[in-house]
Predicted model as a PDB file, atoms N, CA, C, CB and O in Angstrom, pLDDT in the B-factor column:
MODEL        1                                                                  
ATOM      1  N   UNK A   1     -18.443-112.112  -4.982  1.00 53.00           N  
ATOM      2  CA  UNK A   1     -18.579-111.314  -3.785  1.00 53.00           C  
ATOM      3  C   UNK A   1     -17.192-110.992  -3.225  1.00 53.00           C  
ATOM      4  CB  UNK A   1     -19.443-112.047  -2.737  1.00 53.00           C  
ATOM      5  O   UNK A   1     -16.384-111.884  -2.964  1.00 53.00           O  
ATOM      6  N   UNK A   2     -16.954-109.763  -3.060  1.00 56.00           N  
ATOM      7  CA  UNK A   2     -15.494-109.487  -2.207  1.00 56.00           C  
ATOM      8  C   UNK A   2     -16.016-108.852  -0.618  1.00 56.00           C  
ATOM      9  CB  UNK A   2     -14.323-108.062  -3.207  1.00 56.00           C  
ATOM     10  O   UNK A   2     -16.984-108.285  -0.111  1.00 56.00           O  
ATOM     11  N   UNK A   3     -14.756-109.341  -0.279  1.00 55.00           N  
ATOM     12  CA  UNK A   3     -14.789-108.900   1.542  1.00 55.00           C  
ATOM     13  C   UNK A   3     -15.176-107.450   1.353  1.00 55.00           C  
ATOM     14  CB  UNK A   3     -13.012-109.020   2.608  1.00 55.00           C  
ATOM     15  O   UNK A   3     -14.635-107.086   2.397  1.00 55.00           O  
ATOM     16  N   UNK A   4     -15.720-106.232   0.817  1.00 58.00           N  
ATOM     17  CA  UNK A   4     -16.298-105.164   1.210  1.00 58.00           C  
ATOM     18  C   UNK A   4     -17.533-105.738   1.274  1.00 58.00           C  
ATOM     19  CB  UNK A   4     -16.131-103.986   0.435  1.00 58.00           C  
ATOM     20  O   UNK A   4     -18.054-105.610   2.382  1.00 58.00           O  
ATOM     21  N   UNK A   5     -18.242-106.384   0.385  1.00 61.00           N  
ATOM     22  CA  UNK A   5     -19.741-106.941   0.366  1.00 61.00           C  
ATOM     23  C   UNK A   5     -19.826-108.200   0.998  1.00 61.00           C  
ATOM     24  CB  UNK A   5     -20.327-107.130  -1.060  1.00 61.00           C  
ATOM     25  O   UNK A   5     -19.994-109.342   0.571  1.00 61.00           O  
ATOM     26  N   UNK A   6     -19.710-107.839   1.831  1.00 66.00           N  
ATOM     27  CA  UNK A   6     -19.778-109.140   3.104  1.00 66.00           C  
ATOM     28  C   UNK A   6     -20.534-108.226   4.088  1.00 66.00           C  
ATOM     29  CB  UNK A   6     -17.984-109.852   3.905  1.00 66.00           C  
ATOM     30  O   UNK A   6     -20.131-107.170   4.574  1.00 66.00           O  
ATOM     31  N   UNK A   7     -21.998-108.998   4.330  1.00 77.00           N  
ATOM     32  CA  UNK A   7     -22.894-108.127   5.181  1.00 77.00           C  
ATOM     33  C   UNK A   7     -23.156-109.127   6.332  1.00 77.00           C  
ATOM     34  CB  UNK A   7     -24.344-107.563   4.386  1.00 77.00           C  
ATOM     35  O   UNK A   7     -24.104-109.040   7.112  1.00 77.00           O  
ATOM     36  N   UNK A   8     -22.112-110.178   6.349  1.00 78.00           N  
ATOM     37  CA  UNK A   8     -22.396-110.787   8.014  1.00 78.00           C  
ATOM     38  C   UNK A   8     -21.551-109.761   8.810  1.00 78.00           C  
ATOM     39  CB  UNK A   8     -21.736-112.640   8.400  1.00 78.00           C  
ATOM     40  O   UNK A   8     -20.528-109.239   8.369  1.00 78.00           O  
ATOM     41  N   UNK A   9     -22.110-109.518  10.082  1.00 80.00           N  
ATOM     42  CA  UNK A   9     -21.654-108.785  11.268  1.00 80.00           C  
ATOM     43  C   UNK A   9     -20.081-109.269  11.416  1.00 80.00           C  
ATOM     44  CB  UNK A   9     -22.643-109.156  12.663  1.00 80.00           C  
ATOM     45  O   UNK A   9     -19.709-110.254  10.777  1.00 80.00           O  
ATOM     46  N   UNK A  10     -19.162-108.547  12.280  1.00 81.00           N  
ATOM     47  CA  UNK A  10     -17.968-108.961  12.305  1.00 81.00           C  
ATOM     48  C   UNK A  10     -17.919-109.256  14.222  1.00 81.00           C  
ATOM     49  CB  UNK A  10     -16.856-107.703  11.475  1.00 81.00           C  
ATOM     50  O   UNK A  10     -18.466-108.590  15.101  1.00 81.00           O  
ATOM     51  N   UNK A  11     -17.140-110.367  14.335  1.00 82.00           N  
ATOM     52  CA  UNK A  11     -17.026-110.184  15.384  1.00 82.00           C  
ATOM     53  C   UNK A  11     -16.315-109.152  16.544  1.00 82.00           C  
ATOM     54  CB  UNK A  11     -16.839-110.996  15.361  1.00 82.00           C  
ATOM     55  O   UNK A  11     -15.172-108.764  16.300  1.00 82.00           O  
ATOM     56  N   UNK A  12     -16.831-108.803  17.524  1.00 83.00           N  
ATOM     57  CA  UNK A  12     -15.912-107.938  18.218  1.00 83.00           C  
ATOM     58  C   UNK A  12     -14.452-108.396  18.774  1.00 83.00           C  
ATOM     59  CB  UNK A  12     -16.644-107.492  19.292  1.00 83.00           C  
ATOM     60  O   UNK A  12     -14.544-109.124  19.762  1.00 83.00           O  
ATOM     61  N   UNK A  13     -13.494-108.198  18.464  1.00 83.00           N  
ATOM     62  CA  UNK A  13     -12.347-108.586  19.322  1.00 83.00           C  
ATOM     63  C   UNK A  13     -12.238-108.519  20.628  1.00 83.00           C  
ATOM     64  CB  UNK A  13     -11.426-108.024  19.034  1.00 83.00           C  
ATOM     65  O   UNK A  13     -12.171-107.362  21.043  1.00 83.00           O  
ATOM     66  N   UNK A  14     -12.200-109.257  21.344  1.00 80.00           N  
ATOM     67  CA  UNK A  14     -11.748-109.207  22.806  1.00 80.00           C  
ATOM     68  C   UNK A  14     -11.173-108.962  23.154  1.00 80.00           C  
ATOM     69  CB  UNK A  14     -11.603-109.710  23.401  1.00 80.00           C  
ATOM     70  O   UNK A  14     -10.206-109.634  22.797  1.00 80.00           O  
ATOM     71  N   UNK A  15     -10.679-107.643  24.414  1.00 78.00           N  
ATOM     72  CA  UNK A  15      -9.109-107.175  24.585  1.00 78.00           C  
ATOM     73  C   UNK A  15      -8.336-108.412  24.908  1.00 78.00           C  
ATOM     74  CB  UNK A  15      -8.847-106.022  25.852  1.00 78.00           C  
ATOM     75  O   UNK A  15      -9.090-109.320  25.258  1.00 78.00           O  
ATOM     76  N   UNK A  16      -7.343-108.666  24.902  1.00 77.00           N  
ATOM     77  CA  UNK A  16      -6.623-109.475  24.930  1.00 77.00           C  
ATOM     78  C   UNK A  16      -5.791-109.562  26.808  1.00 77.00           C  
ATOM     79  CB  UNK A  16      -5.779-109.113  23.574  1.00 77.00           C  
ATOM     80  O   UNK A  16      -4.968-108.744  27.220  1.00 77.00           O  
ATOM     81  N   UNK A  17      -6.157-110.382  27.353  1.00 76.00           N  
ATOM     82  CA  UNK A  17      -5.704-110.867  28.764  1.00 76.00           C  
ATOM     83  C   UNK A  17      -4.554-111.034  29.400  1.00 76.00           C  
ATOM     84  CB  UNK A  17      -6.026-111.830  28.940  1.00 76.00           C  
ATOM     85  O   UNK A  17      -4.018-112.142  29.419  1.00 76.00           O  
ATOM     86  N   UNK A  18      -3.956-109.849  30.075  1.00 79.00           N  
ATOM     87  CA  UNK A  18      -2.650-109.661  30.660  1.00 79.00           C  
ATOM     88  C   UNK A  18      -2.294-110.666  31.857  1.00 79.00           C  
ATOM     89  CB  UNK A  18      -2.575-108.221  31.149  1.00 79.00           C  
ATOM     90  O   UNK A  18      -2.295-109.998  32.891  1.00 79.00           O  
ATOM     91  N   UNK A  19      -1.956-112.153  32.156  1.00 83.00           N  
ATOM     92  CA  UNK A  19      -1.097-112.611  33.112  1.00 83.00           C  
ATOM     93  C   UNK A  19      -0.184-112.425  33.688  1.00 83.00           C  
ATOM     94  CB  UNK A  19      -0.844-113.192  33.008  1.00 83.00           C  
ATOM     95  O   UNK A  19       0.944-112.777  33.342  1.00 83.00           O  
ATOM     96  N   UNK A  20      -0.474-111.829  34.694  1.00 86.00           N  
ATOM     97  CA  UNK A  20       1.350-111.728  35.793  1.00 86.00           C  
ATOM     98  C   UNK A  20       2.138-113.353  35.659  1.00 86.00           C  
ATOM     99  CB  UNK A  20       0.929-111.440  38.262  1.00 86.00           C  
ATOM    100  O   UNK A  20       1.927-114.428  36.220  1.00 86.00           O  
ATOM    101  N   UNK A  21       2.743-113.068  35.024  1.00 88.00           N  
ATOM    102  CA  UNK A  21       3.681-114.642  35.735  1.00 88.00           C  
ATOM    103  C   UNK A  21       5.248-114.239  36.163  1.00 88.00           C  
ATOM    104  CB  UNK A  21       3.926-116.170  34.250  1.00 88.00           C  
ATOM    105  O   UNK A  21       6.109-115.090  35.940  1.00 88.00           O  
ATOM    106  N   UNK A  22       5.780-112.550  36.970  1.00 93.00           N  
ATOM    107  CA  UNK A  22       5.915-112.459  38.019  1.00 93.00           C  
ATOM    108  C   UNK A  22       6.881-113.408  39.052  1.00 93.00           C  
ATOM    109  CB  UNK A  22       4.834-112.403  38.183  1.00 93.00           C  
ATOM    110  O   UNK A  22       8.062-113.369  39.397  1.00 93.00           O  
ATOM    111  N   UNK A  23       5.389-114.530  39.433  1.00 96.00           N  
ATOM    112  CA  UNK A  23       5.682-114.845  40.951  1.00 96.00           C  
ATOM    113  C   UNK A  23       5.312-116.025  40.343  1.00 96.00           C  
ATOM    114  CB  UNK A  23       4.894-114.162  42.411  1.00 96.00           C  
ATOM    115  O   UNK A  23       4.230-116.091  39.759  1.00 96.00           O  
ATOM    116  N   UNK A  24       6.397-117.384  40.426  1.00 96.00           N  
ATOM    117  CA  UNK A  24       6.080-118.719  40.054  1.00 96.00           C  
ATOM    118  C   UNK A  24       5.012-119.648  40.991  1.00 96.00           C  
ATOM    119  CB  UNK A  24       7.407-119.378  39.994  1.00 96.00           C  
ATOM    120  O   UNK A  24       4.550-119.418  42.109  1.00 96.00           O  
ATOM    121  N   UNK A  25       4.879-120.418  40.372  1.00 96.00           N  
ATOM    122  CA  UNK A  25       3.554-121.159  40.908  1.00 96.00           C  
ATOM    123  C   UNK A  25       4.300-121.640  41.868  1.00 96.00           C  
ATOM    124  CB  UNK A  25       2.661-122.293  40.000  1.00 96.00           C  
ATOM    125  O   UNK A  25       5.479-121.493  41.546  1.00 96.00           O  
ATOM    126  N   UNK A  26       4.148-122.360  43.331  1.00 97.00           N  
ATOM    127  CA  UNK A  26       4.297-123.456  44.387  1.00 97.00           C  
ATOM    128  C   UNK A  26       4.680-124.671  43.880  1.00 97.00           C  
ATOM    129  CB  UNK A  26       3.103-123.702  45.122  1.00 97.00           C  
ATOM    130  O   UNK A  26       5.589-125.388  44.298  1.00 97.00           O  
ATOM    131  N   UNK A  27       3.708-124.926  42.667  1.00 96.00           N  
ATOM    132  CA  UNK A  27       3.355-126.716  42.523  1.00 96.00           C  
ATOM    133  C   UNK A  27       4.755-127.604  42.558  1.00 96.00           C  
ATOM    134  CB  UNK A  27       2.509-127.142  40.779  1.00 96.00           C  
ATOM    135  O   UNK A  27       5.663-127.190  41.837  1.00 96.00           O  
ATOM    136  N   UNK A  28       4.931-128.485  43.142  1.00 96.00           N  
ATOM    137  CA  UNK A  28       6.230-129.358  42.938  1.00 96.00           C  
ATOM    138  C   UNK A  28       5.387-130.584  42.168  1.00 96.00           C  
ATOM    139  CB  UNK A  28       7.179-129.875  44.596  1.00 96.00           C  
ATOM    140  O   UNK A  28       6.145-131.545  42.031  1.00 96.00           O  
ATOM    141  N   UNK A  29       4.401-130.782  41.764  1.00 95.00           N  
ATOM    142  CA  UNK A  29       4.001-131.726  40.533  1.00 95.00           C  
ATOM    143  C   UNK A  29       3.520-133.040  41.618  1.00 95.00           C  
ATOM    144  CB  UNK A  29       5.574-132.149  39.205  1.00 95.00           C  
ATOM    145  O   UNK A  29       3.547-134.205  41.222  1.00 95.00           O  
ATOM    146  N   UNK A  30       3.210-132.776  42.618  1.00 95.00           N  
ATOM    147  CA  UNK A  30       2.825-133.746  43.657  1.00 95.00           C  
ATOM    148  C   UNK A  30       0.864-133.164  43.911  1.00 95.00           C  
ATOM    149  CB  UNK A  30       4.161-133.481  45.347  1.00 95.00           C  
ATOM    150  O   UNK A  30       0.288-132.674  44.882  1.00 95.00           O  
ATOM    151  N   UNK A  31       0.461-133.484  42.728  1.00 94.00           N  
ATOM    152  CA  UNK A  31      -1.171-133.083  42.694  1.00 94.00           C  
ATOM    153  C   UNK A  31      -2.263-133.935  43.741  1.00 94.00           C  
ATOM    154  CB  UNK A  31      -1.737-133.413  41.043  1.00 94.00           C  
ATOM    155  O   UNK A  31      -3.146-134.460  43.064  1.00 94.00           O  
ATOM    156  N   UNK A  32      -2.371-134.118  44.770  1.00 96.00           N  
ATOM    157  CA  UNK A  32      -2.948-134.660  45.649  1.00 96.00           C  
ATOM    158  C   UNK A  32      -3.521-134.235  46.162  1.00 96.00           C  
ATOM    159  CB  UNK A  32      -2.586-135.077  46.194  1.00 96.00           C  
ATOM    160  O   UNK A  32      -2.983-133.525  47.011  1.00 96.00           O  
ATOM    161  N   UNK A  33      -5.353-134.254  46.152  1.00 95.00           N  
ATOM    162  CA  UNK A  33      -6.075-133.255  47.068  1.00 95.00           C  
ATOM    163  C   UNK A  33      -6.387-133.830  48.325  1.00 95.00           C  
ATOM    164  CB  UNK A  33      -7.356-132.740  46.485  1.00 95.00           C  
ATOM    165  O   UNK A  33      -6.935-134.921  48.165  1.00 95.00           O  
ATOM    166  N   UNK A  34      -6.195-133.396  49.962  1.00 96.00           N  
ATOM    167  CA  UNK A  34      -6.802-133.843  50.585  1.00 96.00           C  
ATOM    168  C   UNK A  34      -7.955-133.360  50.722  1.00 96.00           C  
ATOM    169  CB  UNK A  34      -6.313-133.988  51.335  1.00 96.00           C  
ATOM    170  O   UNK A  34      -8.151-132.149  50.824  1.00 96.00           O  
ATOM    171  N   UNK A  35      -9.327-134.675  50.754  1.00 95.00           N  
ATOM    172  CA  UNK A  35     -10.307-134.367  50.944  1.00 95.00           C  
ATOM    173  C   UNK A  35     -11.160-133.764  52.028  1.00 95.00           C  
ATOM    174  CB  UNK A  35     -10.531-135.044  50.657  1.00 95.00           C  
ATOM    175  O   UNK A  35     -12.303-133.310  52.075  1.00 95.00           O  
ATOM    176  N   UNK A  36      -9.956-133.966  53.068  1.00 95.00           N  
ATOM    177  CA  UNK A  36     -10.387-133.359  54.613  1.00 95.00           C  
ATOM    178  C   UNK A  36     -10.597-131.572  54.338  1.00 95.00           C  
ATOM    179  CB  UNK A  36      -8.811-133.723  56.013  1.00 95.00           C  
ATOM    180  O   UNK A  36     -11.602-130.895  54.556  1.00 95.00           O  
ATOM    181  N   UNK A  37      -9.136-131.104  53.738  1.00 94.00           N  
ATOM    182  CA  UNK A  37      -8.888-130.010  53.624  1.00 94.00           C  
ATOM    183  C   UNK A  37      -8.534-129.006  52.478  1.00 94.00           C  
ATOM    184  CB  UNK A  37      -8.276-130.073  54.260  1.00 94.00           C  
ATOM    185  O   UNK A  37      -7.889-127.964  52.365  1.00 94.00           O  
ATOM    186  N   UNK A  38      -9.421-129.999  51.527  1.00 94.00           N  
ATOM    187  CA  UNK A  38      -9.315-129.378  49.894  1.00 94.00           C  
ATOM    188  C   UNK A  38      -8.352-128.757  49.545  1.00 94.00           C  
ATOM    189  CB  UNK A  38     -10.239-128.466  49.466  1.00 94.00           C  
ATOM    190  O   UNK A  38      -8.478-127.809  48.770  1.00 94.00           O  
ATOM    191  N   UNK A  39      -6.876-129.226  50.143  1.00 97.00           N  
ATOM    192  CA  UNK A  39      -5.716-128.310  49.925  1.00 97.00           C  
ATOM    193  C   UNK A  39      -4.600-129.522  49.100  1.00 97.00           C  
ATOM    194  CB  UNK A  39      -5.067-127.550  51.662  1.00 97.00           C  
ATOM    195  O   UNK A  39      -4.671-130.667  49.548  1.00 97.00           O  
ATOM    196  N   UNK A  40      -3.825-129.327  48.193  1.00 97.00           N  
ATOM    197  CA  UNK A  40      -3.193-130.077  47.678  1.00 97.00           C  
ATOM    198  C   UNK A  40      -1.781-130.270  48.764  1.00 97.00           C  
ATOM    199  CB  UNK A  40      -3.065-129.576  46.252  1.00 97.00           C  
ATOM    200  O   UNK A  40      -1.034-129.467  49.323  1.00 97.00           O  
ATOM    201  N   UNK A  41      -1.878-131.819  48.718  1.00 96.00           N  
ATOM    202  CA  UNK A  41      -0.888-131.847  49.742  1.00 96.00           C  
ATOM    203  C   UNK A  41       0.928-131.778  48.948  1.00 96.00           C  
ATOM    204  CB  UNK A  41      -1.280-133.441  50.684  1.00 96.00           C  
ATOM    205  O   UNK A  41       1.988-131.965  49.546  1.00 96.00           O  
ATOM    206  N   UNK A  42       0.764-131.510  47.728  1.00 97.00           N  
ATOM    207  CA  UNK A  42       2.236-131.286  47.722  1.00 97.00           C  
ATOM    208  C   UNK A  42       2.677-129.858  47.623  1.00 97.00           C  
ATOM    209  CB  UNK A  42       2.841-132.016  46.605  1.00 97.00           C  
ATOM    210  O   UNK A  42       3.822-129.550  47.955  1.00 97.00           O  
ATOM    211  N   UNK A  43       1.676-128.824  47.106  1.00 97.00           N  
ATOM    212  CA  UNK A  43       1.887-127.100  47.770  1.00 97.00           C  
ATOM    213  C   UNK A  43       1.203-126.596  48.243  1.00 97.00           C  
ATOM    214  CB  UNK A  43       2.096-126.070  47.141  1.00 97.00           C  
ATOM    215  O   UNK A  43       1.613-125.435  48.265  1.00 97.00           O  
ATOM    216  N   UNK A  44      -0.108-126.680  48.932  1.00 97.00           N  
ATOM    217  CA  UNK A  44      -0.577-126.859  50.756  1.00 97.00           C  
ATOM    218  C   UNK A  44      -1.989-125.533  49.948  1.00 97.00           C  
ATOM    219  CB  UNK A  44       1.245-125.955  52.738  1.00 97.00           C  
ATOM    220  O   UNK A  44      -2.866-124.858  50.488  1.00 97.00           O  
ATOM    221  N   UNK A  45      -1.557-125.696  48.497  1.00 98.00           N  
ATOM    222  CA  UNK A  45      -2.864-124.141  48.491  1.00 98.00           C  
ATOM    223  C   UNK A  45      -4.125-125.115  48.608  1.00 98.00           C  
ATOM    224  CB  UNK A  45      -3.028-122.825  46.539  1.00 98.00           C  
ATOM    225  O   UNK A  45      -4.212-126.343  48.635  1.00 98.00           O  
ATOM    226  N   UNK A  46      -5.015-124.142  48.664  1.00 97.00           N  
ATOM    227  CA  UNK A  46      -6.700-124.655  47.961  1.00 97.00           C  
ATOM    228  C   UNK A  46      -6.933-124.653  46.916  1.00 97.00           C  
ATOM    229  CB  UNK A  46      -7.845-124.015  48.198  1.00 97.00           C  
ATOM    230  O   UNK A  46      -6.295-124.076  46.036  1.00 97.00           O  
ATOM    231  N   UNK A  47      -8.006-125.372  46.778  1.00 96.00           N  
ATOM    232  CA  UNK A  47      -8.173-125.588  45.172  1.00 96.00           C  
ATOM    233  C   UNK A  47      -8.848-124.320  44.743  1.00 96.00           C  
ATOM    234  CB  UNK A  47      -9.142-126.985  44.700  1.00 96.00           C  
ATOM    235  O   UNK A  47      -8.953-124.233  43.519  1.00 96.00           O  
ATOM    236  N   UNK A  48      -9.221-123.548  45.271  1.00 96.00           N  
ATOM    237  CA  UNK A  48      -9.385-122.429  44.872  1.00 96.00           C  
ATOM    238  C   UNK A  48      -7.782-121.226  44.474  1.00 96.00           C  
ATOM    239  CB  UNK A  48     -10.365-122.033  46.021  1.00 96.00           C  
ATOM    240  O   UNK A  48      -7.675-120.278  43.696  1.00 96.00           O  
ATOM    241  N   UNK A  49      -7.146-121.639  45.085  1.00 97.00           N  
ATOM    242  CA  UNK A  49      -6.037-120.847  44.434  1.00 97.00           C  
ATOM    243  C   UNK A  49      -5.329-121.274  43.988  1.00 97.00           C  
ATOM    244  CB  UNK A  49      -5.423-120.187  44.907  1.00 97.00           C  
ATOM    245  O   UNK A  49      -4.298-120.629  43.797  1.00 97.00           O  
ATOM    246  N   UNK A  50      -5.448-122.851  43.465  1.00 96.00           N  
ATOM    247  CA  UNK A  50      -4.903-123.068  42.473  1.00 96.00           C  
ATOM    248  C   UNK A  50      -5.803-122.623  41.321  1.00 96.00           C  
ATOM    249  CB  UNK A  50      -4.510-124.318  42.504  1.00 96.00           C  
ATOM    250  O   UNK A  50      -5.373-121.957  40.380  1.00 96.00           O  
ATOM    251  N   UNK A  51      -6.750-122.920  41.409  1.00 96.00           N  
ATOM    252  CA  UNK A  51      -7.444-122.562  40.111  1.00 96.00           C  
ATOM    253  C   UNK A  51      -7.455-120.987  39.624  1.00 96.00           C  
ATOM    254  CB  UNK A  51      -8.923-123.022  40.271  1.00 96.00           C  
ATOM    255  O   UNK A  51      -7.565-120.775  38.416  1.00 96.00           O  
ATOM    256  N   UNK A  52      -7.382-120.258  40.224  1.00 96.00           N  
ATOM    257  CA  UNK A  52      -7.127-119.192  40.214  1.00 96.00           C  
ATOM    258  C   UNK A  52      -5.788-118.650  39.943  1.00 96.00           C  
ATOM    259  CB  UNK A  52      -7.542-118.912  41.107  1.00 96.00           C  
ATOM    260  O   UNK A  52      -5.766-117.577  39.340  1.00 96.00           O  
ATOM    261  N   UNK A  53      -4.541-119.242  40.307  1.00 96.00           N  
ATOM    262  CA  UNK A  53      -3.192-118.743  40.476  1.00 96.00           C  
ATOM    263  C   UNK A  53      -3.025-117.752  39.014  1.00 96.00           C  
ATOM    264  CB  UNK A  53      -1.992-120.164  40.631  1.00 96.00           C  
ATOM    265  O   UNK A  53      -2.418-116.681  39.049  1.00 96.00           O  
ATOM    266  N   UNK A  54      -3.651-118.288  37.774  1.00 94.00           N  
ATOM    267  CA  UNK A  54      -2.992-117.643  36.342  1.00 94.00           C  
ATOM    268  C   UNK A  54      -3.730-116.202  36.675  1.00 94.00           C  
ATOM    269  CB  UNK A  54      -3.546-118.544  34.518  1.00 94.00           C  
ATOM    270  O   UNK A  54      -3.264-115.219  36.099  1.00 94.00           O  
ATOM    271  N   UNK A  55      -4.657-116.043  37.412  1.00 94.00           N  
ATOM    272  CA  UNK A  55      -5.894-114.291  37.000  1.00 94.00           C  
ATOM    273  C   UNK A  55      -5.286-114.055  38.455  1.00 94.00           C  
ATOM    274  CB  UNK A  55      -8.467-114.327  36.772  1.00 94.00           C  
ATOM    275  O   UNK A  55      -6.057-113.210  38.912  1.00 94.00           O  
ATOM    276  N   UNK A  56      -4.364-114.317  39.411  1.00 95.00           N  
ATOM    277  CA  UNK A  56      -4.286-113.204  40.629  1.00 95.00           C  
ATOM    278  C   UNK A  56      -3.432-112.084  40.398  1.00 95.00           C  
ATOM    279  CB  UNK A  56      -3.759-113.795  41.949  1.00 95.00           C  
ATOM    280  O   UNK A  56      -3.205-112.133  39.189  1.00 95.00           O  
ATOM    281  N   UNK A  57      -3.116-111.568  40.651  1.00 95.00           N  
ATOM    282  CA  UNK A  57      -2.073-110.319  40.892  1.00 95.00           C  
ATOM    283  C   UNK A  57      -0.783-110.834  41.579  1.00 95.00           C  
ATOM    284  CB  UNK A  57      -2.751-109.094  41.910  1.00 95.00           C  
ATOM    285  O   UNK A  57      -0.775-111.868  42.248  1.00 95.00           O  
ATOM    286  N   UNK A  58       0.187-110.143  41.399  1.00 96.00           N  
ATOM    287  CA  UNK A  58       1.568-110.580  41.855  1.00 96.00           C  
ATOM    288  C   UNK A  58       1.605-110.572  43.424  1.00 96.00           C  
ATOM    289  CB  UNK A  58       2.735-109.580  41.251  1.00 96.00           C  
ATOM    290  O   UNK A  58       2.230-111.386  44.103  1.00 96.00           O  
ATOM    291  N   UNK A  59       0.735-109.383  43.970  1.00 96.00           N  
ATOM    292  CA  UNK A  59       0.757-109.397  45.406  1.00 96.00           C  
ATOM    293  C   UNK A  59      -0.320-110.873  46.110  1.00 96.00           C  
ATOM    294  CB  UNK A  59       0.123-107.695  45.869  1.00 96.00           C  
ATOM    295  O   UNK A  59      -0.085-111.724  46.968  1.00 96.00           O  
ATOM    296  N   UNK A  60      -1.340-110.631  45.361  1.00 97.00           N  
ATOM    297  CA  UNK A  60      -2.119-111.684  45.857  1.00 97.00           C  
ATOM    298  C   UNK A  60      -1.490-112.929  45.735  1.00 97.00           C  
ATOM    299  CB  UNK A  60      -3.336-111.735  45.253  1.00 97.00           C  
ATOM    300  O   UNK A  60      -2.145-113.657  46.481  1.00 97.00           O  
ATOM    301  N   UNK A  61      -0.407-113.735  45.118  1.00 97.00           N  
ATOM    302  CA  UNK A  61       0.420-115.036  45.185  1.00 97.00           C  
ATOM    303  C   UNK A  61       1.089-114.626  46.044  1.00 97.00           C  
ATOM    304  CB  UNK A  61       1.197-115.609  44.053  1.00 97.00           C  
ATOM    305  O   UNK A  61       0.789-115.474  46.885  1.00 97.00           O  
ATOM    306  N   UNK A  62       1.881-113.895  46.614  1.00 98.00           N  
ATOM    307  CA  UNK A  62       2.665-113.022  47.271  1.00 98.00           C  
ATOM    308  C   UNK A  62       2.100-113.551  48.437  1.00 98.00           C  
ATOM    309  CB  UNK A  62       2.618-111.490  46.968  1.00 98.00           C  
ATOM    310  O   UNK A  62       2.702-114.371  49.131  1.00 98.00           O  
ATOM    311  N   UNK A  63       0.753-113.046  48.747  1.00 98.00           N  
ATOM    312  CA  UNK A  63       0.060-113.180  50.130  1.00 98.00           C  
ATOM    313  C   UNK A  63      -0.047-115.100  50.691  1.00 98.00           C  
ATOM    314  CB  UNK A  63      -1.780-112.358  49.845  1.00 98.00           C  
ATOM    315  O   UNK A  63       0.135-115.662  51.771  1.00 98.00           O  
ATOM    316  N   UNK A  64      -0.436-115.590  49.278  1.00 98.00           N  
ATOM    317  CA  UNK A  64      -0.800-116.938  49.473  1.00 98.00           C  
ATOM    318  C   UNK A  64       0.594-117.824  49.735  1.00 98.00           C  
ATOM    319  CB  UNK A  64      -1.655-117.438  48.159  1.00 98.00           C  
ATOM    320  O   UNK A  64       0.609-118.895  50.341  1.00 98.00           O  
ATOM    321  N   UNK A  65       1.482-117.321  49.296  1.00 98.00           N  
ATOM    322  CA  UNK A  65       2.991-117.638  49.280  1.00 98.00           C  
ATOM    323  C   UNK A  65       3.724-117.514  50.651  1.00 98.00           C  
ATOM    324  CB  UNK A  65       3.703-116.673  48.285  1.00 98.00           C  
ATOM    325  O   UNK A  65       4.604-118.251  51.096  1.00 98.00           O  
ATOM    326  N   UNK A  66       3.151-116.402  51.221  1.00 98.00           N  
ATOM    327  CA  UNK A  66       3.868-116.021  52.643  1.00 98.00           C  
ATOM    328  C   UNK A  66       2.951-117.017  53.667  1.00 98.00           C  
ATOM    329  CB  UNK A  66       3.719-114.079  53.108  1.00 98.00           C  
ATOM    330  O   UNK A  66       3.484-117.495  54.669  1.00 98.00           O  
ATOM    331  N   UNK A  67       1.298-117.336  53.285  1.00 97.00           N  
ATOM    332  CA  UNK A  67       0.574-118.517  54.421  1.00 97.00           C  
ATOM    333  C   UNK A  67       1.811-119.667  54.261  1.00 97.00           C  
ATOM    334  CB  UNK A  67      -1.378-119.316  53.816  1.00 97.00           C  
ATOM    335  O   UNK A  67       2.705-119.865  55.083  1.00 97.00           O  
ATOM    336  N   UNK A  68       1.617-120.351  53.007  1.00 97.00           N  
ATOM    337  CA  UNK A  68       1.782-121.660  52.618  1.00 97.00           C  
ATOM    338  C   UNK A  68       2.548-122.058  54.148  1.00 97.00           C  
ATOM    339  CB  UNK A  68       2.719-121.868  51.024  1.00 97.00           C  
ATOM    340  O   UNK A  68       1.819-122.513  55.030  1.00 97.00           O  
ATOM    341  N   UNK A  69       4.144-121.858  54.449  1.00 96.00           N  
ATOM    342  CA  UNK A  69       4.533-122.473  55.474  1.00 96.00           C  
ATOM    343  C   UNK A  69       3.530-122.740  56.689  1.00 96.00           C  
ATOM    344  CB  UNK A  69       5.573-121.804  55.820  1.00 96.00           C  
ATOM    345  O   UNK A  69       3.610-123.918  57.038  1.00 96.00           O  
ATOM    346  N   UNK A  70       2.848-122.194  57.246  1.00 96.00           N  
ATOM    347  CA  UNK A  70       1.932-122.167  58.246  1.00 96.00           C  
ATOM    348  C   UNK A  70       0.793-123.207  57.808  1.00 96.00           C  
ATOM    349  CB  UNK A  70       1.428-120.692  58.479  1.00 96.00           C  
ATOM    350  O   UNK A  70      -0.345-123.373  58.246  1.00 96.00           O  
ATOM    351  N   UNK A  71       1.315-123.676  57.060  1.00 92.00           N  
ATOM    352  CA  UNK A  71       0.078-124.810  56.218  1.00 92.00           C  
ATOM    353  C   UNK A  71       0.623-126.267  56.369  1.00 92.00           C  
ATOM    354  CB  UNK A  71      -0.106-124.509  54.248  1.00 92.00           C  
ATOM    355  O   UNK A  71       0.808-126.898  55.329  1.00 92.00           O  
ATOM    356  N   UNK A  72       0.878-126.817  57.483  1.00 79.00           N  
ATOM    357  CA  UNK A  72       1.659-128.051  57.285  1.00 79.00           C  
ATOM    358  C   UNK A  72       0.266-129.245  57.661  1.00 79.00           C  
ATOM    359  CB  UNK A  72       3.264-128.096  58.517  1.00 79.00           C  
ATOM    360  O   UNK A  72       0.465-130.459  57.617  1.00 79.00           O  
TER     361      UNK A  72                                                      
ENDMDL                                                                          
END                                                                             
């Protein structure tokens, strides 16, 4: 049998996933969640934007970047 007579389906390729990395992460490697305020107390985000930080846009870290101080 050669690869022309190959009658399994082929998979579709997935476009391939553009990351801004842009605008560096916050983290100083101090991973501590407070549980009061689900915010890591060594770069003050939520765990939602950390988890998120790799799929935002350059402006959207941008935005989360300009709170952080106001986050003490």
């Amino acid at each position: 049998m050669t690869d022309s007579d190959d009658s399994r389906p082929r998979r579709r390729r997935r476009p391939q996933r553009v990351f801004d990395t842009s605008v560096p992460s916050p983290c100083i490697a101090v991973c501590q969640v407070d549980p009061r305020t689900d915010r890591c107390i060594g770069c003050r985000r939520h765990l939602d934007e950390i988890r998120d930080w790799p799929i935002l846009t350059a402006e959207q870290k941008r935005a989360i970047l300009a709170e952080l101080p106001q986050r003490k």
